[in-house]
N, C-alpha and C positions, 0 to 999 in steps of 0.2 A: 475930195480925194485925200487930202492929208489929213482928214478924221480918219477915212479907212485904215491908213498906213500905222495911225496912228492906234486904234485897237487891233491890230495885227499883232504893230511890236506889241503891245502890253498882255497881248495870248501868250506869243511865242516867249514870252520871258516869264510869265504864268508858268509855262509848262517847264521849263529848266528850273526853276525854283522848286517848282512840288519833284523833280525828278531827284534831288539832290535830299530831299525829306528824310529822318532819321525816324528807322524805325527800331522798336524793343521788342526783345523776342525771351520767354520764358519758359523755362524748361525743366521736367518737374518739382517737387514738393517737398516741403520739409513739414516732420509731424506736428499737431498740435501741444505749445509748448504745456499747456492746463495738462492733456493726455501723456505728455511726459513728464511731469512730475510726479505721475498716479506711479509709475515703474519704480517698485521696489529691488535694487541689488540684491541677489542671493535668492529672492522670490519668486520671480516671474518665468516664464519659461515660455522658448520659441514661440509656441500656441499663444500663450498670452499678450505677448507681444504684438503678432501678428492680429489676433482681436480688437488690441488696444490701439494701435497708430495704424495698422495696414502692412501690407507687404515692400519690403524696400524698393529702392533702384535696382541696385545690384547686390551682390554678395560676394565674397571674399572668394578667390579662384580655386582655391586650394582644400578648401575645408568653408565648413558652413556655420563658422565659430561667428565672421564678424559680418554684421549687414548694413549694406549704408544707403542713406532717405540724401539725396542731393537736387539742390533748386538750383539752377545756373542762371543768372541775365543778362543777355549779352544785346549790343547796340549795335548798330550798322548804320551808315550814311551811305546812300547811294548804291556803289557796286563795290566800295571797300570791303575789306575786309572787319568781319564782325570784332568786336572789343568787348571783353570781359566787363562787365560792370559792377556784380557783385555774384557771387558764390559763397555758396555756406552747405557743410558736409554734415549729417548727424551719423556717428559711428555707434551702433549697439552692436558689444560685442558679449560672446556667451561662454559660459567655462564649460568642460568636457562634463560635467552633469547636463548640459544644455539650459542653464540657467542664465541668469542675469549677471554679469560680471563688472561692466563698466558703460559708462553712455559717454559721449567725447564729441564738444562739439569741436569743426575745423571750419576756419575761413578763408581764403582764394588767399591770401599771404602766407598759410602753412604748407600751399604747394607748392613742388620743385620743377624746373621745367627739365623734361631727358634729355638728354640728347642722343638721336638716332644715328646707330652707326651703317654709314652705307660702304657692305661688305659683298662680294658676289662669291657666290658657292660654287667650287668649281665640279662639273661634272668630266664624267668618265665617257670613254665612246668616242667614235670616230665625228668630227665636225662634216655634215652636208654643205657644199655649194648651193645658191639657189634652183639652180641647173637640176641637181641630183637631188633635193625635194620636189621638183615640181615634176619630176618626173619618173623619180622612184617607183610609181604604182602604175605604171602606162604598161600594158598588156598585162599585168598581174590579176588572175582569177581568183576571187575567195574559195575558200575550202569548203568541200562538200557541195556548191552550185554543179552543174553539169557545164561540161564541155562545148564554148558555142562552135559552132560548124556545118557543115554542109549537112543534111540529113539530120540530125541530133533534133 
């Protein structure tokens, strides 16, 4: 009987150990650094770009000057919260001819953390009780339906 008890506990403490496992999560890609060194300033252009490393992450919101390639990897243990482990940005950005102007690399230390302002919008209009929402539309017929009633 105390064998049994005995590979019990050493399951059940098997399984709280692998629960607690740290796993790494990556997300995507920074370009080949051989394929960026082929980019010539003042040369290259969108098109070539896009040929030479691929299409970025994202791009710049505003205008489609600057494009950025970002690899993110972050760790987690458990059901914590995940933990940046390392991050690196590659910025190519392009002058109003659409050319090549600068490549810029950034590491997870040249970012700033925001901070979110939590502000509520006020609106206009009269405030509903729950009462006079849930019951606002009780006999109300939409428009152009016909009339229910006796005969109709």
């Amino acid at each position: 009987m105390t064998v049994v008890r005995c590979l019990v506990a050493l399951g059940v403490s098997a399984m709280t150990l692998s629960a607690c496992a740290t796993s790494e999560h990556v997300d995507g890609q920074l370009p080949n650094p051989e394929k960026l060194a082929a980019l010539d300033i003042g040369v290259h252009t969108r098109d070539d770009v896009t040929k030479l490393i691929g299409t970025p992450s994202t791009t710049s919101l505003f205008d489609d000057d600057n494009w950025y390639y970002i690899k993110r990897v972050t760790q987690q243990i458990a059901f914590l919260e995940p933990v940046v482990m390392d991050q690196k940005i590659v910025a190519i950005v392009f002058n109003e001819e659409g050319k090549l102007a600068d490549i810029v690399l950034y590491h997870e230390e040249d970012g700033h953390d925001i901070v979110m302002v939590e502000r509520i919008t006020p609106t206009h209009g009269r405030k509903l009780s729950i009462w006079e929402q849930l019951l606002s539309n009780f006999g109300r017929v939409p428009e152009g339906s016909p009339m229910p009633g006796p005969g109709r």
